[in-house]
Phi, psi and omega in degrees: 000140184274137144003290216285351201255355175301287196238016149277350160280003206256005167091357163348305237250158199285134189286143167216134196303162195246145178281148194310142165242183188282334176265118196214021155081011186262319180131344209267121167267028157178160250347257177232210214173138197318308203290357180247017170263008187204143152259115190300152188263155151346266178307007121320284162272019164283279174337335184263292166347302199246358154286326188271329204238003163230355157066239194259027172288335193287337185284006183244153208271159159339280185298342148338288182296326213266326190269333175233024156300119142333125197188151190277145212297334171282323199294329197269310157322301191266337177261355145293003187252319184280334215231329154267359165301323198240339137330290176318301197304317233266327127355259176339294218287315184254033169275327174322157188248343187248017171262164191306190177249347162302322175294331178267331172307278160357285170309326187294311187284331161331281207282332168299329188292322188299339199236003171315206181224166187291155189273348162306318196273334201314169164267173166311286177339298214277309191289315180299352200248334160306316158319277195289023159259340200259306193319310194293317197281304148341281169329325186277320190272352200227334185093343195245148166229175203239157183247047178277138216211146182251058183288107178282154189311131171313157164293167152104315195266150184231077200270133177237181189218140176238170162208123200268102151002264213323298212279322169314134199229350176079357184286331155088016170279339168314309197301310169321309192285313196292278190308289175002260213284340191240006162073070193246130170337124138269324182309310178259016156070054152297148187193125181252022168246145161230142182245107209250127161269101207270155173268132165297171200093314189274023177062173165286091202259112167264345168263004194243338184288150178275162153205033168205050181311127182235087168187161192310132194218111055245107163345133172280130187083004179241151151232172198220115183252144167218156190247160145176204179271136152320297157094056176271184192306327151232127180237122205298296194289002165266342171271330160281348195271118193284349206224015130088053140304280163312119194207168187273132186274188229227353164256019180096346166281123180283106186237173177231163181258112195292295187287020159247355217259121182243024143083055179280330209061009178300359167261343163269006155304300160337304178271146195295324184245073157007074187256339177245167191244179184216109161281100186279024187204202194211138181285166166207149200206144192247147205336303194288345190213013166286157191254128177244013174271096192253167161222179204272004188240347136286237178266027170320126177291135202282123140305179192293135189047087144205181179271121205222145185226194170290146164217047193035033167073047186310331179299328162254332173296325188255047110244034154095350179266191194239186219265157167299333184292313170312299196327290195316293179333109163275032188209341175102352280178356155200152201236095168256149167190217154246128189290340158271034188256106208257340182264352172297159172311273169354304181286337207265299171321315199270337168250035181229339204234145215283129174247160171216167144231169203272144157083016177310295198327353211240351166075349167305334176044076176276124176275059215176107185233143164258178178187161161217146183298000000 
């Protein structure tokens, strides 16, 4: 397989309407039909999109959705039970004569919070509005405040990832940077990058790799490969996901709704490179070292059981930076960008240098290529 046919099934080339063919996706195997006589606008086949894959999920308001999620009868219990514990309190509380008006604020934003909607269906609005209850509720509990912005995906952008062999050294300033910048548990040393030390000769052997090396780096005779999610183009773990938490955004990212994610993990069954983690803890990060530039589909602080990966530093990448991990890297050894950029660095890697990924056989179309010089 050529260089160019590696990410070119991933849709590279500048969009352009297609001209009718005799197949034209309607069902009919011969002659047209509007669609092939009209070309659908951007909001057109978004609204068919989300209509063929979530239907009349899109017409219900938050409680709605929170109440006719499928769902097995404990699960549907504890979370009726959890949704009238914090109704009542929220009742009580601002019924109360002595409680405060933070307190009555507080409780309010409880119960609002409690009855969103999944944040995909949401409006501009709705998600703004979303915002600004997690920034206040921060505010209230803590005295301090946080910045979180729902910047939804650019026209245009495609975001990919290269990572150069020859140039990774094992030094693990990505994994730091990575822990940092995305508010990652310390207690239990969560991380969603890993970086695996290969013997040279022995191919890419992942079950034979250290990947929790404590010694002097780069090892003689070792090479340094790193992992974390892919974000691909198809993704296993969005198809499997029972309450639709997880989904792809349209610059490619994958991410999840921490407050939709009911922890089944069937998505981190699911994925082929061990990209997601599960917090079996409520994270904790202590004051001084919270990251507060958040976004609400990022590093946003998690609860306890739902599922959590990379999501290429959305807080920062859809404002023009590059992920932390780049950021990071004292060797040069990753490379982000936008794949629909014909001048970007990233496009220049896939077409000038032999690139692969792992597990292609497998049709997932990981936006994440190695190389080596």
């Amino acid at each position: 397989m050529s260089v160019k046919k590696k990410w070119y099934s991933l849709n590279l080339e500048p969009k352009r309407q297609k001209e009718a063919s005799e197949f034209c996706g309607c069902g009919k195997s011969q002659g047209s039909c509007k669609s092939n006589q009209e070309a659908l606008s951007a909001e057109e086949f978004y609204e068919r999109a989300i209509a063929a894959s979530i239907g009349e999920e899109k017409s219900k308001d938050g409680f709605e959705q929170v109440f006719d999620v499928k769902m097995d009868r404990r699960t549907a219990f504890k979370k009726l039970t959890a949704s009238l514990l914090i109704g009542a309190g929220a009742v009580s509380t601002s019924c109360s004569m002595v409680a405060n008006d933070d307190t009555k604020e507080k409780a309010q934003i409880d119960w609002e919070e409690q009855f969103k909607g999944n944040y995909k269906l949401m409006t501009d609005d709705e998600k703004q509005s979303t915002i600004n209850r997690l920034m206040r509720s921060y505010e209230l509990r803590t005295g301090k405040n946080i910045v979180m912005s729902a910047d939804n995906a650019e026209e245009n952008v495609l975001f990919g990832y290269a990572f150069n062999i020859s140039k990774c050294q094992g030094y693990m300033n990505c994994v730091t940077a990575c822990v940092t910048e995305n508010n990652q548990d310390r207690n239990s040393q969560m991380q969603y990058i890993r970086i695996h030390e290969m013997k040279d000769g022995e191919g890419f052997k992942f079950d034979k790799a250290d990947d929790n090396y404590y010694h002097e780096v780069p090892a003689e005779n070792h090479f340094y490969m790193g992992t974390q999610c892919f974000h691909c183009d198809n993704p296993p773990c969005i198809e499997v996901c029972p309450v639709q938490a997880t989904w792809k955004e349209d610059d490619g990212i994958v991410v999840i709704d921490y407050d939709w994610c009911v922890g089944c993990r069937y998505c981190m069954a699911a994925c082929p490179y061990d990209g997601r983690r599960f917090n079996w803890s409520k994270p904790e990060v202590p004051e001084n070292e919270l990251n507060k530039e958040q976004h609400y589909l990022g590093n946003r602080m998690r609860k306890k059981g739902v599922m959590e990966k990379c999501t290429f530093c959305v807080q920062r990448t859809r404002k023009g930076k590059n992920p932390a991990c780049v950021e990071a890297c004292p060797t040069g050894a990753r490379i982000f960008g936008n794949l629909l950029d014909p001048d970007s660095t990233i496009r220049w890697v896939l077409e000038n240098k032999k690139v692969f990924r792992l597990k292609e056989d497998l049709g997932t179309e990981p936006k994440f290529w190695y190389f080596m010089d």
